[in-house]
Biopython code that builds the backbone (N, CA, C, O; Angstrom):
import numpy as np
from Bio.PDB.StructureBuilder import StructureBuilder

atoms = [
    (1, "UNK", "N", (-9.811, -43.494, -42.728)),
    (1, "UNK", "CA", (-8.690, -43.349, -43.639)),
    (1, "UNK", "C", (-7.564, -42.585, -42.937)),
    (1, "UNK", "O", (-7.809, -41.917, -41.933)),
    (2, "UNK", "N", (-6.441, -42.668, -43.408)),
    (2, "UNK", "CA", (-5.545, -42.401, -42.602)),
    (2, "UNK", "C", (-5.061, -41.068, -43.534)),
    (2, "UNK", "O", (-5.254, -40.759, -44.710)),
    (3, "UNK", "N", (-4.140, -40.269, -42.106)),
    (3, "UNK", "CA", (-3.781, -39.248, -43.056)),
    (3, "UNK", "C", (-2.220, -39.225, -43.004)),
    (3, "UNK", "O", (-1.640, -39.143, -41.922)),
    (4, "UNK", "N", (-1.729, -39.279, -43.876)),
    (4, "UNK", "CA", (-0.034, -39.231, -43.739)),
    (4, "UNK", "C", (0.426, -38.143, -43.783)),
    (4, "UNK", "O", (0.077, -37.210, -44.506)),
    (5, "UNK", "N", (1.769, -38.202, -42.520)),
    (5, "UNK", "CA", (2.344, -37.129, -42.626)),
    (5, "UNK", "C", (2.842, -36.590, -44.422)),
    (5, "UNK", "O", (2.628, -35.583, -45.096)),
    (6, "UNK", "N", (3.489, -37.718, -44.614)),
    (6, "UNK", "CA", (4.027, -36.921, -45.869)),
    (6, "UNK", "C", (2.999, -37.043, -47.012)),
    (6, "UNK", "O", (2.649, -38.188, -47.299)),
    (7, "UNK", "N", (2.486, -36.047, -47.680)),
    (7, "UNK", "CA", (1.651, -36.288, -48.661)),
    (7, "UNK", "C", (2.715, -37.010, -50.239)),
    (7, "UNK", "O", (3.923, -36.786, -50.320)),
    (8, "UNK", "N", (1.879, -37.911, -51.403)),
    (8, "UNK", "CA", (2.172, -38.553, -52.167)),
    (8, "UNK", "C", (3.006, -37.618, -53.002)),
    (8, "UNK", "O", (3.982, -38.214, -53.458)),
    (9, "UNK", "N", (2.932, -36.006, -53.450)),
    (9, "UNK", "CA", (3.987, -35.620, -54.536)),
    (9, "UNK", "C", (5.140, -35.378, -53.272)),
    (9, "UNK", "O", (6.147, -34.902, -53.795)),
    (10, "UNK", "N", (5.275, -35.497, -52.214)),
    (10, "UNK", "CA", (6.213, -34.870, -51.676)),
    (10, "UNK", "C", (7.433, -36.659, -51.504)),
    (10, "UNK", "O", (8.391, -36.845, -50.754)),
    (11, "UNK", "N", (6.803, -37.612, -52.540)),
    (11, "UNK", "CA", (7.650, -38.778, -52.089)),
    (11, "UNK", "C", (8.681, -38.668, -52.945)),
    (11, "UNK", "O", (8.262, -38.482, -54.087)),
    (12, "UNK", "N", (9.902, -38.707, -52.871)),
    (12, "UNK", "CA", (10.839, -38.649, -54.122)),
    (12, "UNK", "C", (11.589, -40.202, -54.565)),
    (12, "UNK", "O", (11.714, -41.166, -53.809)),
    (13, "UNK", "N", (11.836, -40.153, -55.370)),
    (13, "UNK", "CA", (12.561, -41.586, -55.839)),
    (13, "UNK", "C", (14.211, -41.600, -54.932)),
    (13, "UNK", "O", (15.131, -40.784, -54.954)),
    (14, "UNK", "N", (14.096, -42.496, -54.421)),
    (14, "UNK", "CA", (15.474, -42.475, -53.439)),
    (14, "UNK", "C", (16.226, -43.708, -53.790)),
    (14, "UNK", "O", (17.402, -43.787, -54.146)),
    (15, "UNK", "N", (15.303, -44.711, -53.622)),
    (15, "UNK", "CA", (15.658, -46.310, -53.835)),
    (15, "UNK", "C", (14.521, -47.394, -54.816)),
    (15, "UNK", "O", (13.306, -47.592, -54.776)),
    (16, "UNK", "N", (15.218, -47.720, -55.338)),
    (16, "UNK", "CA", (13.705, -48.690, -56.266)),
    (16, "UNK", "C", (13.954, -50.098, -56.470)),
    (16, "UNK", "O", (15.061, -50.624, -56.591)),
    (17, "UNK", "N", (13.136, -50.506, -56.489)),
    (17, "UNK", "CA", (13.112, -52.191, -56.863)),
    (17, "UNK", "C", (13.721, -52.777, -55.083)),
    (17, "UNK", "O", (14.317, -53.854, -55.074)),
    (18, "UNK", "N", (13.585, -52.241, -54.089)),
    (18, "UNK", "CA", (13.905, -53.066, -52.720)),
    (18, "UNK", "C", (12.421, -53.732, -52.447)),
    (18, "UNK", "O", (12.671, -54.617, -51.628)),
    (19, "UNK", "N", (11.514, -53.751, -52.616)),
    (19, "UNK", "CA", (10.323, -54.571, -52.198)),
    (19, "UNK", "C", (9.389, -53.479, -51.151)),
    (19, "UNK", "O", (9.458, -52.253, -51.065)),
    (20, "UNK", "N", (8.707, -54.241, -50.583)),
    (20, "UNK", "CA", (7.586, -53.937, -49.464)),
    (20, "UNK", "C", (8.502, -53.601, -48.313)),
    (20, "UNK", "O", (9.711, -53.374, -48.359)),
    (21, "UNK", "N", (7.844, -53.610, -47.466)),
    (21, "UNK", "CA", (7.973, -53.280, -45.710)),
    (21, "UNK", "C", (7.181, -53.148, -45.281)),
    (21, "UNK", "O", (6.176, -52.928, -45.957)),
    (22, "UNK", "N", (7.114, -53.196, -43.870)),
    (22, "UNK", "CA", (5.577, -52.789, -42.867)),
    (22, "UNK", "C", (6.646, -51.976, -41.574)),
    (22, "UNK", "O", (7.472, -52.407, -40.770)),
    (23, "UNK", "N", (6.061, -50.515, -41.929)),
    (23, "UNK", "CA", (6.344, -49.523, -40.688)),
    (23, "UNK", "C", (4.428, -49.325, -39.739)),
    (23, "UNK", "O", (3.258, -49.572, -40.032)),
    (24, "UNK", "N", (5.143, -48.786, -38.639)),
    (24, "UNK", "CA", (3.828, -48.238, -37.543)),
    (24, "UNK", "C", (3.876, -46.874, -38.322)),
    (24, "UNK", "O", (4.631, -46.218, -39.039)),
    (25, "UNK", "N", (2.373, -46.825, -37.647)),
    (25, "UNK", "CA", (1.661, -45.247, -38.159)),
    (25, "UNK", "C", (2.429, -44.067, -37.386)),
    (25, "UNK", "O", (2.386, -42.917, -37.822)),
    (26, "UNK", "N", (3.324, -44.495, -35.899)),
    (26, "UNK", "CA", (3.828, -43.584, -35.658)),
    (26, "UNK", "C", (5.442, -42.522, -36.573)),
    (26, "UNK", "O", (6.004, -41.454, -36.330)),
    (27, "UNK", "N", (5.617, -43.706, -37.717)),
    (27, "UNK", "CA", (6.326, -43.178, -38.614)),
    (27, "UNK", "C", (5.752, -42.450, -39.354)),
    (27, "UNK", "O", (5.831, -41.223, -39.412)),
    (28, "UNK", "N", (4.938, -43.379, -40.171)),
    (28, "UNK", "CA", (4.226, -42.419, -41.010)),
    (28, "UNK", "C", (2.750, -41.696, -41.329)),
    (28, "UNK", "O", (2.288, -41.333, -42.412)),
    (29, "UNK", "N", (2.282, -41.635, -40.219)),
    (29, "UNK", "CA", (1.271, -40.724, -40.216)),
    (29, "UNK", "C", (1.498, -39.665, -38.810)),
    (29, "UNK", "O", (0.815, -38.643, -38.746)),
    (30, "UNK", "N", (2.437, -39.971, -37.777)),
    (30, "UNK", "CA", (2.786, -39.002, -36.451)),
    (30, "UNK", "C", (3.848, -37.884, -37.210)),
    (30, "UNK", "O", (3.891, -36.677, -36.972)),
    (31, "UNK", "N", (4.893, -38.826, -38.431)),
    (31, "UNK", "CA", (6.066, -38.353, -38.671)),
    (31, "UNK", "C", (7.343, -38.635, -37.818)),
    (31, "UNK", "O", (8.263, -37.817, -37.797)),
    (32, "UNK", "N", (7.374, -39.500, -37.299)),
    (32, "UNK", "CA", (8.713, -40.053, -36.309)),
    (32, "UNK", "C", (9.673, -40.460, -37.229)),
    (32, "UNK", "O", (9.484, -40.970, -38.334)),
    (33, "UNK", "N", (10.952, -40.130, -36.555)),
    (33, "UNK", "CA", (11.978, -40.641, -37.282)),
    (33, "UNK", "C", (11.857, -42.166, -36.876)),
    (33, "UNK", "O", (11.402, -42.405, -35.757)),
    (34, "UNK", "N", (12.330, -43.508, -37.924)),
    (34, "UNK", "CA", (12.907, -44.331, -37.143)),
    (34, "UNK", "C", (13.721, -44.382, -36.192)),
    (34, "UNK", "O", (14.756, -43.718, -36.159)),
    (35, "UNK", "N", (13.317, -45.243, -35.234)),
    (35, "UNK", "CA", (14.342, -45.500, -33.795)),
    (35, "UNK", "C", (15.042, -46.920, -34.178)),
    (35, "UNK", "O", (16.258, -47.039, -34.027)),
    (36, "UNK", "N", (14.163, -48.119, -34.733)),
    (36, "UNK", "CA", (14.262, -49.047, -34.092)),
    (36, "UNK", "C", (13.795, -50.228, -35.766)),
    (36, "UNK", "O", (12.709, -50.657, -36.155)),
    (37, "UNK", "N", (14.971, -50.353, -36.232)),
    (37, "UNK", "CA", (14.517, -51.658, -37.436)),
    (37, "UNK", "C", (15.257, -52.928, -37.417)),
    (37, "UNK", "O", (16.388, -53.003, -36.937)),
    (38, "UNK", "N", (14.585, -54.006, -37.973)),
    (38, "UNK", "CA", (14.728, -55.018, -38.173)),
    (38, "UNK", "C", (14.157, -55.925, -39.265)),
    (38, "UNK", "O", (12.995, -55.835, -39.660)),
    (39, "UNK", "N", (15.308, -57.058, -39.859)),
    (39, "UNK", "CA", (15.179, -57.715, -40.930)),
    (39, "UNK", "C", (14.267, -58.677, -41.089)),
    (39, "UNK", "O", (13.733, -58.111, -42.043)),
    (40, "UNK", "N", (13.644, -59.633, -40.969)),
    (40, "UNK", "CA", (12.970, -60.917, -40.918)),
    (40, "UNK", "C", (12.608, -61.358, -42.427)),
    (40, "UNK", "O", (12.257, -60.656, -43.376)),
    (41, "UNK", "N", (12.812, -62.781, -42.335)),
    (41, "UNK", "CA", (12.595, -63.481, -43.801)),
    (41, "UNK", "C", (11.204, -62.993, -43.628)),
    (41, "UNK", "O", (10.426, -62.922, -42.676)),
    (42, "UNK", "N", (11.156, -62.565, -45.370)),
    (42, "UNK", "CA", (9.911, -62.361, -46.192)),
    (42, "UNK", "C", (8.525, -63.012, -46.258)),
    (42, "UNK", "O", (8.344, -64.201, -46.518)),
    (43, "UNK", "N", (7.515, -62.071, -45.983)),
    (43, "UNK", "CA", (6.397, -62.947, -46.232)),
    (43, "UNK", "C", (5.765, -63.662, -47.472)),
    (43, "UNK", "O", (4.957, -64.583, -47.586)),
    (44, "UNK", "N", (6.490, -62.830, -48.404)),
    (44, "UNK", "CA", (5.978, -63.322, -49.644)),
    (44, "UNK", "C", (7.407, -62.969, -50.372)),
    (44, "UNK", "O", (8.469, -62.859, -49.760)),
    (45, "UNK", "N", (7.202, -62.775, -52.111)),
    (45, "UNK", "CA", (8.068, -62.207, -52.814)),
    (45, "UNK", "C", (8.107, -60.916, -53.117)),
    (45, "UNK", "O", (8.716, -60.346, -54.022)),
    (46, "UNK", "N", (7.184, -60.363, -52.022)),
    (46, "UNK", "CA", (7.237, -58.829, -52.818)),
    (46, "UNK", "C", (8.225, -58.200, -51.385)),
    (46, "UNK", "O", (9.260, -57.538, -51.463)),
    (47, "UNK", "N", (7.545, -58.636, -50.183)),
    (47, "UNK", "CA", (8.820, -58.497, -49.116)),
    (47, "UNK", "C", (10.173, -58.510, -49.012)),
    (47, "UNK", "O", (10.969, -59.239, -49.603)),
    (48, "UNK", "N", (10.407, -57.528, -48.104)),
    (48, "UNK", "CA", (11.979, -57.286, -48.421)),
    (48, "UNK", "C", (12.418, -57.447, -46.928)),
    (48, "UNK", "O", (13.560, -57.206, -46.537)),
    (49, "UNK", "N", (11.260, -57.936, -46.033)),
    (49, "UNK", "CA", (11.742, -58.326, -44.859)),
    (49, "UNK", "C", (11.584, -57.333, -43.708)),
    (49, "UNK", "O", (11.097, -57.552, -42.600)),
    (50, "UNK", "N", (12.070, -56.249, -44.170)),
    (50, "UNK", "CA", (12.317, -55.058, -43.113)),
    (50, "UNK", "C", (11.193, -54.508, -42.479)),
    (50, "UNK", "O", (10.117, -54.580, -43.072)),
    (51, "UNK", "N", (11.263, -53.872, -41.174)),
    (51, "UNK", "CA", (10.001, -53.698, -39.931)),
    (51, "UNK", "C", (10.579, -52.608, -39.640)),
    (51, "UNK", "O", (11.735, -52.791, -39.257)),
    (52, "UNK", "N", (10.216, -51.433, -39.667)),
    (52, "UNK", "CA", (10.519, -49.895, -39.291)),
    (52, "UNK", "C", (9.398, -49.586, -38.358)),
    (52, "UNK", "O", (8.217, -49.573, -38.703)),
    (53, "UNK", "N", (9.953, -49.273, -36.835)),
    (53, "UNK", "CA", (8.953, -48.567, -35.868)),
    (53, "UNK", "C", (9.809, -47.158, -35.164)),
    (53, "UNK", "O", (11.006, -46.916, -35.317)),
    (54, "UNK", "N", (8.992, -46.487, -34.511)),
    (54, "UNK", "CA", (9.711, -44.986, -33.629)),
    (54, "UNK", "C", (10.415, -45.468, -33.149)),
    (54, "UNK", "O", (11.566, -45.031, -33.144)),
    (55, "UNK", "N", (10.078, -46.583, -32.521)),
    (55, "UNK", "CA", (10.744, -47.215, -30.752)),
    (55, "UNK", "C", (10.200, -46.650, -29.405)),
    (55, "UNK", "O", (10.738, -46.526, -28.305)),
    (56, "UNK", "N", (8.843, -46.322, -29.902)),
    (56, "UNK", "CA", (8.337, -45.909, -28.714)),
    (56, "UNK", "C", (6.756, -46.746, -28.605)),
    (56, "UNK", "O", (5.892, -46.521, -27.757)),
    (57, "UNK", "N", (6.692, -47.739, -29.710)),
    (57, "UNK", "CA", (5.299, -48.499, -29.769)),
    (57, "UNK", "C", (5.412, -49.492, -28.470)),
    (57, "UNK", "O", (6.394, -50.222, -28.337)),
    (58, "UNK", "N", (4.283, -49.470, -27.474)),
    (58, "UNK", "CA", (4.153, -50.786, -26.490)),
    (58, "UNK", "C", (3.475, -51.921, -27.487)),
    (58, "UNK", "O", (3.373, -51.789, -28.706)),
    (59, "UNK", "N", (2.969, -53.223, -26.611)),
    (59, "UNK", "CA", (3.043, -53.962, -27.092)),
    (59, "UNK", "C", (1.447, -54.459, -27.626)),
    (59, "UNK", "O", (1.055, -55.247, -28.487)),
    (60, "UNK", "N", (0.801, -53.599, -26.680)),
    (60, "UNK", "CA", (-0.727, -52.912, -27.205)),
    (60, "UNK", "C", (-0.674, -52.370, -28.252)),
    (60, "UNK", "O", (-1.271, -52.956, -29.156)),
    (61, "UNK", "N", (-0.002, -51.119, -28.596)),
    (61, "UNK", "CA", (-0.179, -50.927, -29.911)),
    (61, "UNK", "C", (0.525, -51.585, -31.365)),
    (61, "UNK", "O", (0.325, -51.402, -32.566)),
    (62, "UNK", "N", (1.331, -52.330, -30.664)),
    (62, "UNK", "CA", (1.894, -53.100, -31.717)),
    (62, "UNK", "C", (0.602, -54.597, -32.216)),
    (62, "UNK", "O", (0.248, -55.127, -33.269)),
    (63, "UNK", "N", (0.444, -54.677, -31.491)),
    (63, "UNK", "CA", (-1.033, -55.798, -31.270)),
    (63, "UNK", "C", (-2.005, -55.509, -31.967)),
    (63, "UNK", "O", (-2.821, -56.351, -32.343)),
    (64, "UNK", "N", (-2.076, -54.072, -32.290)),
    (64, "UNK", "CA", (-3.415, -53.624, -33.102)),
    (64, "UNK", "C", (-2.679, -52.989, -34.444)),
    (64, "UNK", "O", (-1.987, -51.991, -34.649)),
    (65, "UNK", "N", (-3.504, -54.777, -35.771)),
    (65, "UNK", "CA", (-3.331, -54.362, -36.771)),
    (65, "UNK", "C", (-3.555, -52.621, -37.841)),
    (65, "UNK", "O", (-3.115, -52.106, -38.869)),
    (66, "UNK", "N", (-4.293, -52.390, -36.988)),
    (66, "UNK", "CA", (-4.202, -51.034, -37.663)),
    (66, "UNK", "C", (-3.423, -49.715, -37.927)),
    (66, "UNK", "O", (-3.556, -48.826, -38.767)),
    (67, "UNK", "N", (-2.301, -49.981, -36.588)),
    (67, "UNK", "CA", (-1.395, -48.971, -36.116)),
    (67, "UNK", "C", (0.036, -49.605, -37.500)),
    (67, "UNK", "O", (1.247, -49.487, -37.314)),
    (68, "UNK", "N", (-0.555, -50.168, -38.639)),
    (68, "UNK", "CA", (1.187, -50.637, -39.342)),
    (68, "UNK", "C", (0.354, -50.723, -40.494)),
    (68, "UNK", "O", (-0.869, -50.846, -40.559)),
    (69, "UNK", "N", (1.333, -50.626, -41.521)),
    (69, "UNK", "CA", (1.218, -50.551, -43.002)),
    (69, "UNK", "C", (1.846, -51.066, -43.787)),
    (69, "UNK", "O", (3.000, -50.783, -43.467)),
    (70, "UNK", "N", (1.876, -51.687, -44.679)),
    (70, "UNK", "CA", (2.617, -52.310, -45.831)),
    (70, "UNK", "C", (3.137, -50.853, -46.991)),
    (70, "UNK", "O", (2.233, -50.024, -47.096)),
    (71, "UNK", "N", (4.086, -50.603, -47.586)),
    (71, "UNK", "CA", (4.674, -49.711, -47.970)),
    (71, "UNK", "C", (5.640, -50.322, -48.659)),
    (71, "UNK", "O", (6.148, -51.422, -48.441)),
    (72, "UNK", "N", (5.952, -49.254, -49.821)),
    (72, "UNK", "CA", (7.739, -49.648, -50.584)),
    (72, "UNK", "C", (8.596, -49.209, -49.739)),
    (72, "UNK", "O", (8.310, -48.410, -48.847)),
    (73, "UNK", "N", (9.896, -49.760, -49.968)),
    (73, "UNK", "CA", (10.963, -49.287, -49.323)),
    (73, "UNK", "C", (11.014, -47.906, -49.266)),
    (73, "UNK", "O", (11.245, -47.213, -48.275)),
    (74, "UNK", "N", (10.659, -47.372, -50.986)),
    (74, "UNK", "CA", (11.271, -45.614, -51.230)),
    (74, "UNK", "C", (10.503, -45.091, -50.378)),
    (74, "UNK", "O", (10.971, -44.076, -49.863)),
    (75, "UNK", "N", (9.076, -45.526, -49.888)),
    (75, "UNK", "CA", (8.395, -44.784, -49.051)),
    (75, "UNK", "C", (8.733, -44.278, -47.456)),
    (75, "UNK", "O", (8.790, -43.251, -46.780)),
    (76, "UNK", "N", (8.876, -45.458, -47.373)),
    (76, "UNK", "CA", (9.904, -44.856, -45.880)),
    (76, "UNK", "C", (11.188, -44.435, -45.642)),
    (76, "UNK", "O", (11.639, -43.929, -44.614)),
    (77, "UNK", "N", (11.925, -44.771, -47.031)),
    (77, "UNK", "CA", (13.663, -44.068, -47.373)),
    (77, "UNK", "C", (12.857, -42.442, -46.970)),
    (77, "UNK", "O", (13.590, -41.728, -46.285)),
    (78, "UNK", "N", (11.910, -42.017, -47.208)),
    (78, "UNK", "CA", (11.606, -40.720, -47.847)),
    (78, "UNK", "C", (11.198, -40.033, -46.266)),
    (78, "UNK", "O", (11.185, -38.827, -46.020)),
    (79, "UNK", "N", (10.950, -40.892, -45.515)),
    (79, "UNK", "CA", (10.436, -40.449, -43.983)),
    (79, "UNK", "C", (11.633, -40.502, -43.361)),
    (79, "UNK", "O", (11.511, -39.791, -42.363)),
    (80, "UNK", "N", (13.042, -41.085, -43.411)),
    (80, "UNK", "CA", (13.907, -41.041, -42.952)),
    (80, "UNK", "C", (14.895, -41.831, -43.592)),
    (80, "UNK", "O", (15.119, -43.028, -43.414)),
    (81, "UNK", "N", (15.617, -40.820, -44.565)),
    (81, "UNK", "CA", (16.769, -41.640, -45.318)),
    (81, "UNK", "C", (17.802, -41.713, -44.311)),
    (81, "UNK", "O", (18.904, -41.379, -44.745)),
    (82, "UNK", "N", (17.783, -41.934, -43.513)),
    (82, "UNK", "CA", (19.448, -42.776, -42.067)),
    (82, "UNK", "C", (19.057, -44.056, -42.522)),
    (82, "UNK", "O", (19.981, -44.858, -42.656)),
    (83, "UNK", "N", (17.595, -44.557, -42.868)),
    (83, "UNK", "CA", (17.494, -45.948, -42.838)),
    (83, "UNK", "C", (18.603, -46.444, -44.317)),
    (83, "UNK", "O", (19.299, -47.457, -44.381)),
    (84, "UNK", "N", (18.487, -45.614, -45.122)),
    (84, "UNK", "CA", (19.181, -46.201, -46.446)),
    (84, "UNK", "C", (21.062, -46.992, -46.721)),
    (84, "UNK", "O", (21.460, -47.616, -47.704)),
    (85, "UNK", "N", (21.572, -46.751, -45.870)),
    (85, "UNK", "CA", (22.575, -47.431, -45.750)),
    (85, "UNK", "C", (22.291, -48.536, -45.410)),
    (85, "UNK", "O", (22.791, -49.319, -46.217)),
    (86, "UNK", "N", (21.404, -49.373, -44.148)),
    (86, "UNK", "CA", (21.493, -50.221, -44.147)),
    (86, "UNK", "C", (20.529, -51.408, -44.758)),
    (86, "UNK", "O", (20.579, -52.580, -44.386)),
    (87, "UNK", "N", (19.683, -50.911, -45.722)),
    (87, "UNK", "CA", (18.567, -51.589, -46.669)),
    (87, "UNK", "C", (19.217, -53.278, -46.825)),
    (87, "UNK", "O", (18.718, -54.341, -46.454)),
    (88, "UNK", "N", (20.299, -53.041, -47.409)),
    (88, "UNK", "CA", (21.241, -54.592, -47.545)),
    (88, "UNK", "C", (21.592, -55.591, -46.846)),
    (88, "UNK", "O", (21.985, -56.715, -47.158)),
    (89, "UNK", "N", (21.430, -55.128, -45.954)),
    (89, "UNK", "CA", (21.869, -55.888, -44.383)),
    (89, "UNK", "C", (20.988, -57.125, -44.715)),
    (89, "UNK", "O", (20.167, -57.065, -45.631)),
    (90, "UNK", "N", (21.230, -58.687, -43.673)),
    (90, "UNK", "CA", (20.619, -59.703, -44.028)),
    (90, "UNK", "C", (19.531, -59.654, -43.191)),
    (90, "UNK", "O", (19.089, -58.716, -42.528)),
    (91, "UNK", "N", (19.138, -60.851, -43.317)),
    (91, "UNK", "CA", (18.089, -60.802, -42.532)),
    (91, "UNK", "C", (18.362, -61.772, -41.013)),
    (91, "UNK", "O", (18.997, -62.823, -40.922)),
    (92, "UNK", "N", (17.857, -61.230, -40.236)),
    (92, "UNK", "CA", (18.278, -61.057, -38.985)),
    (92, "UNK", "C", (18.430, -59.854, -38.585)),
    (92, "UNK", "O", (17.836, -59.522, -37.559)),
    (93, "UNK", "N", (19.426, -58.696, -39.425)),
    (93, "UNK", "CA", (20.202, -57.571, -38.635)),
    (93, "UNK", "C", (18.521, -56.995, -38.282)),
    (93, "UNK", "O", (17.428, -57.133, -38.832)),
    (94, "UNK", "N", (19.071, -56.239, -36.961)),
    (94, "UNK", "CA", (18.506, -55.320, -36.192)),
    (94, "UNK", "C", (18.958, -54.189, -35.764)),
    (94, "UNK", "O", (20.040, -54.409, -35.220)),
    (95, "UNK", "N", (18.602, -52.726, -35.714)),
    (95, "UNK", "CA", (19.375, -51.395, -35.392)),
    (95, "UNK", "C", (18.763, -50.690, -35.100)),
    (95, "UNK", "O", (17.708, -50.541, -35.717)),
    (96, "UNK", "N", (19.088, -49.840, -33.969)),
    (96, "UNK", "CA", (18.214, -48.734, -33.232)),
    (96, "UNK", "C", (19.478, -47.853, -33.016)),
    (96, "UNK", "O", (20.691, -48.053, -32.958)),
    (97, "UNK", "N", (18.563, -46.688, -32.914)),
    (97, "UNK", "CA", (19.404, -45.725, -32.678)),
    (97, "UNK", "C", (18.306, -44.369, -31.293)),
    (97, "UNK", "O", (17.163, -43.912, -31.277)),
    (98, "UNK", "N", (19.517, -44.250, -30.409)),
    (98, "UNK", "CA", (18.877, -43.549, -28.760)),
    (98, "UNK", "C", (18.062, -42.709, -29.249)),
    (98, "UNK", "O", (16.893, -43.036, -29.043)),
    (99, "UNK", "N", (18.190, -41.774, -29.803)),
    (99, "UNK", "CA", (17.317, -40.157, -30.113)),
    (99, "UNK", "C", (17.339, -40.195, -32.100)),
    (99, "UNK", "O", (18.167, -40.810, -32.772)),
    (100, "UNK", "N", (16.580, -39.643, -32.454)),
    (100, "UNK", "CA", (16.463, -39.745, -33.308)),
    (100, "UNK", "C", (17.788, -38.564, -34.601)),
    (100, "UNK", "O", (17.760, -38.258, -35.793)),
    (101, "UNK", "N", (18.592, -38.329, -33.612)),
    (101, "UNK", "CA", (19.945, -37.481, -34.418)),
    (101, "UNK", "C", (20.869, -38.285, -33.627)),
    (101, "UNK", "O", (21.985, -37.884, -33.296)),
    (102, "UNK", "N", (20.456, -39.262, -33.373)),
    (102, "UNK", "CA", (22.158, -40.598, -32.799)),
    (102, "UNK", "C", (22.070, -41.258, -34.218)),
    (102, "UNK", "O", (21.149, -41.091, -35.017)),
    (103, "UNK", "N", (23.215, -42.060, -34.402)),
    (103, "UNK", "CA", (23.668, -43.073, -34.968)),
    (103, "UNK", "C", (23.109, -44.164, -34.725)),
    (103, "UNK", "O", (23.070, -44.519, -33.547)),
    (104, "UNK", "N", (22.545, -44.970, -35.700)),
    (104, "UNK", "CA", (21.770, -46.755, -35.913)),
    (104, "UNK", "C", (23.492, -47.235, -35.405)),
    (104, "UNK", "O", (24.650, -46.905, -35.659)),
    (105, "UNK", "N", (22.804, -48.134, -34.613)),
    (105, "UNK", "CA", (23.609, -49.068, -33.893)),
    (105, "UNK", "C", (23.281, -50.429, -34.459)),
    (105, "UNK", "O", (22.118, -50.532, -34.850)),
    (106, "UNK", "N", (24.120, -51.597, -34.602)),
    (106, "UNK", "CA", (23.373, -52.776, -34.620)),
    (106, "UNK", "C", (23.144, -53.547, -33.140)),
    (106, "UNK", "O", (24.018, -53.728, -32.292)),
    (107, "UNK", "N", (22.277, -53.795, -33.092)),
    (107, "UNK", "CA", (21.896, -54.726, -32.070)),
    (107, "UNK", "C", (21.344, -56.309, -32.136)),
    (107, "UNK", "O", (20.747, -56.734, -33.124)),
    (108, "UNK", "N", (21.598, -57.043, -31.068)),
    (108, "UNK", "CA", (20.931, -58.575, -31.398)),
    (108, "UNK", "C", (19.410, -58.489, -31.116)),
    (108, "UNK", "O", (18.835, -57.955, -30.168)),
    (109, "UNK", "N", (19.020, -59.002, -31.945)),
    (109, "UNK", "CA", (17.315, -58.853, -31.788)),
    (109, "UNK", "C", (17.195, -60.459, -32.002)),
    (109, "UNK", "O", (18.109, -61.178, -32.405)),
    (110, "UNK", "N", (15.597, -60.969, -31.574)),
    (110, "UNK", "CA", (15.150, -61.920, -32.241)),
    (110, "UNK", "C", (13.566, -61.352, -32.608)),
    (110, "UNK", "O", (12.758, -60.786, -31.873)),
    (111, "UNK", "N", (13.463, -61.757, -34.106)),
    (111, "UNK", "CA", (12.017, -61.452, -34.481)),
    (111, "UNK", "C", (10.715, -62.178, -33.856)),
    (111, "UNK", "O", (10.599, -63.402, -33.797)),
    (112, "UNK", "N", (10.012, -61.501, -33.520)),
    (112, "UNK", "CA", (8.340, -61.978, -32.675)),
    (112, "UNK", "C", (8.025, -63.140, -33.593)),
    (112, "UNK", "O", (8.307, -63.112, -34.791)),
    (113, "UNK", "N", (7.476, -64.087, -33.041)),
    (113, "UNK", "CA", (6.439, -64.664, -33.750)),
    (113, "UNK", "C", (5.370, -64.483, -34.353)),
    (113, "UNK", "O", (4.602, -63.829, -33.649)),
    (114, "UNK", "N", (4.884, -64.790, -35.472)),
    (114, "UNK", "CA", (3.688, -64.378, -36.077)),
    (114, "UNK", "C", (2.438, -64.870, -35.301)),
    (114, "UNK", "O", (1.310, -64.589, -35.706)),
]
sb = StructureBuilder()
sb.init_structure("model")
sb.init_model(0)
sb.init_chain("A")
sb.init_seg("    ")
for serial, (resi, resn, name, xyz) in enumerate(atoms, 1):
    if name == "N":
        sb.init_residue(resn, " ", resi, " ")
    sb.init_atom(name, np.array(xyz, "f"), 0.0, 1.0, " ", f" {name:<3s}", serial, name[0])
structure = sb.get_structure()
């Protein structure tokens, strides 16, 4: 079982009704700020598309289902609200930002294959 950095009363209502997401454990169980997100059409209807990692996952640990989680949006607004401005963005957008007190940049990404 995993242990999260942020425990459940410490989640506050930030954003509601945006759907799912899947962040790495290095967000939310290391506590990393996001570095590094991106949009991709939805897997289902509860998806909202969006992929939140540190930006420091290789491609080994991205490979191993266990290192990522399915989550609400508010849940990871709550690990790093910088992400909340750009929740709206379409799908496609991609944004990283150098250190984790820089500015989200947009960048061209293309999403991995499943």
């Amino acid at each position: 079982m995993k242990k999260f950095f942020l425990e459940e009363k410490d989640i506050e209502s930030i954003i509601e009704g945006k759907g799912a997401c899947i962040a790495t454990d290095r967000i939310t169980v290391d506590g990393e700020k996001v570095r590094f997100m991106y949009r991709e059409e939805p897997d289902n209807e509860h998806d909202s598309g969006w992929r939140f990692m540190a930006g420091d996952e290789d491609e080994e640990y991205m490979d191993e289902p266990a290192n990522h989680g399915v989550y609400d949006l508010n849940t990871i607004a709550n690990y790093d609200r910088d992400i909340v401005p750009f929740l709206d963005a379409p799908v496609g957008a991609a944004f990283e930002r150098e250190t984790e007190d820089s500015e989200f940049q947009k960048i061209e990404f293309e999403a991995p294959e499943d």
